[in-house]
N, C-alpha and C positions, 0 to 999 in steps of 0.2 A: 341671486343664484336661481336657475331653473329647477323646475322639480320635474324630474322624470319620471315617467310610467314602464313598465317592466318591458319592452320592448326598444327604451330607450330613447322613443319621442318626449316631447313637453307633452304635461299631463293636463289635460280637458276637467272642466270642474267636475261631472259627472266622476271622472276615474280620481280625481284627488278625496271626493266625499266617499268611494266605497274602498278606495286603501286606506281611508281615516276610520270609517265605521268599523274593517273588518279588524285594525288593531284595536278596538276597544270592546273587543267582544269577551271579556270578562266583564264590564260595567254592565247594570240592569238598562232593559232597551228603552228605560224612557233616558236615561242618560247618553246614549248613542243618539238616539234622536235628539235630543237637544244638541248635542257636539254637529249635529248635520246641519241642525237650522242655524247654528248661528254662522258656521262657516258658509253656509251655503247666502246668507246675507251678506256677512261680509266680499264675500268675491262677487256675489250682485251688486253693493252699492261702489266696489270699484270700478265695476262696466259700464256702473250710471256716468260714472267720473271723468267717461272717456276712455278709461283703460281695455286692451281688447281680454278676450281671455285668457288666454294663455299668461301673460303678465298679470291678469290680478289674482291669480290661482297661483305664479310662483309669489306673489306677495304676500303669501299665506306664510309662505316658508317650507321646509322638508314636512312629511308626513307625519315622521317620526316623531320632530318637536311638538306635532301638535296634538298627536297622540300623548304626548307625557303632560303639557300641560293641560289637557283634559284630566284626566286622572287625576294630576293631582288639585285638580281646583274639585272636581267630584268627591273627593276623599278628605282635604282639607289636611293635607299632611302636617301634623302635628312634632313628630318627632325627625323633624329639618336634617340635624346633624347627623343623626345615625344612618339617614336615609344618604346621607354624603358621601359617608365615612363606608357604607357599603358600596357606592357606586365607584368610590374609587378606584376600590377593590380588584385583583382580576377577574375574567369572567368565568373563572372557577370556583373563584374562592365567593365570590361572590351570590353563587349558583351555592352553593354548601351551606353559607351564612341565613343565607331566604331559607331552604329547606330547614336549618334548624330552628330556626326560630319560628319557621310554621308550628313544625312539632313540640316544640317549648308552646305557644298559643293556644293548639289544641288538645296537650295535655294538662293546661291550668284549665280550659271549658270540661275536659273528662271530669278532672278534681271536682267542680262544682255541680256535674251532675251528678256525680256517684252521693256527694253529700246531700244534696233535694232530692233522689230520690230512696238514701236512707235516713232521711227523716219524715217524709212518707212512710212507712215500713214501722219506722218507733210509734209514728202518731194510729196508725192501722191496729199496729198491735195490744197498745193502750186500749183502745176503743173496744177492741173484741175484748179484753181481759177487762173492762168493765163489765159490758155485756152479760161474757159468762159470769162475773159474780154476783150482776143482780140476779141471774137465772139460780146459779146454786146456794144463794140468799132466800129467793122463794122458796127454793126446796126444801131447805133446813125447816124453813119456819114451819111448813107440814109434816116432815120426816120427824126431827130432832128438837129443838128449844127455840121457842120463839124469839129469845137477844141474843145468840149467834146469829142466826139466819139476818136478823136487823142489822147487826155488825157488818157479817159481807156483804147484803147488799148497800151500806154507807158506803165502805171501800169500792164495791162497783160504779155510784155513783159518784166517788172523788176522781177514779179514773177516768170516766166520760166527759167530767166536767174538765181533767187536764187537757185530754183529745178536741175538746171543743176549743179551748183555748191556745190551745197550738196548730188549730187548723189554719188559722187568717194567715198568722207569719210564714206557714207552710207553703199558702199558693204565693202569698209577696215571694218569698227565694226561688220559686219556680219560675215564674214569671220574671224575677233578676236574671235565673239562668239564659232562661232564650233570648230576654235582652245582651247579654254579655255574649251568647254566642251567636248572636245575628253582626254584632259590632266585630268582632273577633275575625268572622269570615269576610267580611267585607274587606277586614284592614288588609286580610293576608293574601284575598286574589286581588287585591292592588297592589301588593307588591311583588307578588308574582306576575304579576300584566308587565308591571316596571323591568323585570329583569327580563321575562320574554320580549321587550321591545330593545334592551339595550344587546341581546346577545347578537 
């Protein structure tokens, strides 16, 4: 089957690579540029073959297809069936299912940020309430009795030493989170690219 270009000629490899590109323009552009070079190989080494253009540019196939198998060889789509089970779908209900489940995704990455950066905030607040009681520890010991003063400032320094010891796990969950939500965004404008290709 021919593949046709919007005016309804067969499509030249030049216009079959920028209807390919401009559908995968949710993928990062080193990924578009790969999807170029390699079709752009494959319908050269069919010209090598003998084949003229127009024929090895429709041996590519429609645009579309090839658009979706980019995507998902880019993505590695792991969750096959669901990804089925939605495209079977109509393309409304369809359209409904991607939006909720975007926002189900980006409200478990909220979850995770709200809890790293309130444990930032517990580990901040340790730190200064040690702080202040080695400070009101010195004071005592000049103001009032020298083994109070020794007292809060020991508690200042169990605090500091809990704040130091919750710091390491502190940047690891932070550093989970942008991991989880770099993975997260990725998953969900591929499958929003999917359903913008299939409506």
């Amino acid at each position: 089957m021919m593949t046709h270009n919007e005016r309804g000629g067969v499509m030249t490899k030049a216009e079959f690579l920028d209807a390919l590109c401009s559908r995968l323009c949710h993928l990062p552009q080193e990924k578009i540029e790969n999807a170029r070079q390699y079709y752009s190989g494959c319908i050269d080494g069919r010209m090598e073959c003998g084949m003229n253009e127009t024929d090895a540019v429709a041996a590519m196939g429609t645009v579309e297809e090839a658009a979706l198998k980019q995507i998902n060889f880019a993505y590695k789509k792991s969750s096959h069936s669901i990804s089925h089970k939605i495209k079977s779908m109509p393309t409304f209900a369809r359209i409904v299912s991607s939006g909720l489940l975007s926002a189900v995704c980006f409200a478990a990455v909220g979850i995770f940020w709200v809890a790293s950066i309130a444990l930032y905030i517990l580990v901040a607040a340790v730190g200064i309430g040690g702080v202040l009681s080695i400070l009101s520890g010195l004071a005592m010991c000049f103001i009032r009795t020298v083994p109070v003063g020794l007292c809060v400032i020991g508690v200042g320094t169990v605090l500091l030493s809990i704040m130091f010891l919750l710091w390491g796990p502190t940047r690891i969950i932070n550093r989970l989170c942008a991991t989880f939500t770099s993975f997260i965004k990725a998953k969900v404008r591929a499958l929003l690219a999917k359903e913008a290709l299939a409506v």
